[in-house]
N, C-alpha and C positions, 0 to 999 in steps of 0.2 A: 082680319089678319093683315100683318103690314108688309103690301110688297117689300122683295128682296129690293135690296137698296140699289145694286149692281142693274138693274132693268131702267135705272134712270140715270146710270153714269157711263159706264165706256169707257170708260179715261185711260186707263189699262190697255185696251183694244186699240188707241187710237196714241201710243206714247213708248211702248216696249217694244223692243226688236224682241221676234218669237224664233227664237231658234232651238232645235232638238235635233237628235239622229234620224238621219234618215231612213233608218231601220222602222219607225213610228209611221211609214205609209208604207210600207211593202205586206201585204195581205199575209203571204205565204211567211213571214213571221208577226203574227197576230195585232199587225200595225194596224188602225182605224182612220187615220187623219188621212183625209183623201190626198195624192202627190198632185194632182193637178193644182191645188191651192198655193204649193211651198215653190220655190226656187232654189239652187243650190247657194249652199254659202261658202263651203270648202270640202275635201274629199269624203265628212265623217256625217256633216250637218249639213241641213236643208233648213231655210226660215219658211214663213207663213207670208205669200206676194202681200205687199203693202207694209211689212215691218223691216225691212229691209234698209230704207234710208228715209229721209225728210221729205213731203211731210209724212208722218207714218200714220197707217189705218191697216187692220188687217182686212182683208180683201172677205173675209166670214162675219167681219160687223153690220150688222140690219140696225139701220136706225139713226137717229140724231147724237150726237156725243151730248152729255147731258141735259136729256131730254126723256128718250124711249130709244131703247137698244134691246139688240137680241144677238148672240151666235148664232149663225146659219148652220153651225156645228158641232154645237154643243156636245151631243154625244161623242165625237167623234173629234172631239178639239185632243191639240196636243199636251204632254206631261207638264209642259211649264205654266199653260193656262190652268190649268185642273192645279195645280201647284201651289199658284197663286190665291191667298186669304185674301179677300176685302177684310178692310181695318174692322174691328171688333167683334166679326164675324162669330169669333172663336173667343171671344173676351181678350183679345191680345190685340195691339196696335202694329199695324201693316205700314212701315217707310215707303213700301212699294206704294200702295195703295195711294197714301200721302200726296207722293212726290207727282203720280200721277193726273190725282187730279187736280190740284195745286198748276200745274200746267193747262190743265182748260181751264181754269180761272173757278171752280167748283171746291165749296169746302172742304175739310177732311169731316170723314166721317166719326160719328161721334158711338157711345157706348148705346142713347138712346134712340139712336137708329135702327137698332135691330129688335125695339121693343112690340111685342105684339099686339 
């Protein structure tokens, strides 16, 4: 089986400001993304420390930006990460994705990327 393609890029983790409500780390309404990771951004939202400004790295990235990566938080990452398709994941093409890794200098991914 062909690793997920995401386990050797990053590029997403290390190029998007991650911003959500800050209601997504408060336990007592059923938030999972730990607060100690995020910082404030304004009275409604919190980001993820390291997506905040240049150079960006979210502070939950394990790994080399295309190379071998991993969330440190997967389960527990926020709605915009979980949000986020890598490109043909889903048979549809991802600008995010694209522009991402385009920025570390790593191709876009292709349809037979995701071939098993």
């Amino acid at each position: 089986m062909t690793p997920h393609p995401c386990l050797a890029c990053g590029a997403c983790c290390a190029h998007f400001r991650v911003a959500f409500h800050w209601s997504e780390t408060e336990p007592a309404l059923a938030g999972v993304t730990p607060a100690a990771l995020t910082e404030t951004l304004d009275p409604h939202r919190v980001v993820m420390r390291g997506t905040y400004s240049s150079p960006m790295r979210c502070v939950a990235l394990q790994g080399r930006v295309g190379d071998a990566v991993q969330c440190g938080i997967y389960a527990q990452r926020p709605s915009p990460c979980s949000a986020l398709q890598a490109a043909w994941e889903d048979g549809q093409p991802s600008p995010q994705c694209d522009r991402a890794r385009q920025a570390h200098g790593l191709a876009p991914l292709q349809p037979s990327d995701w071939a098993a």
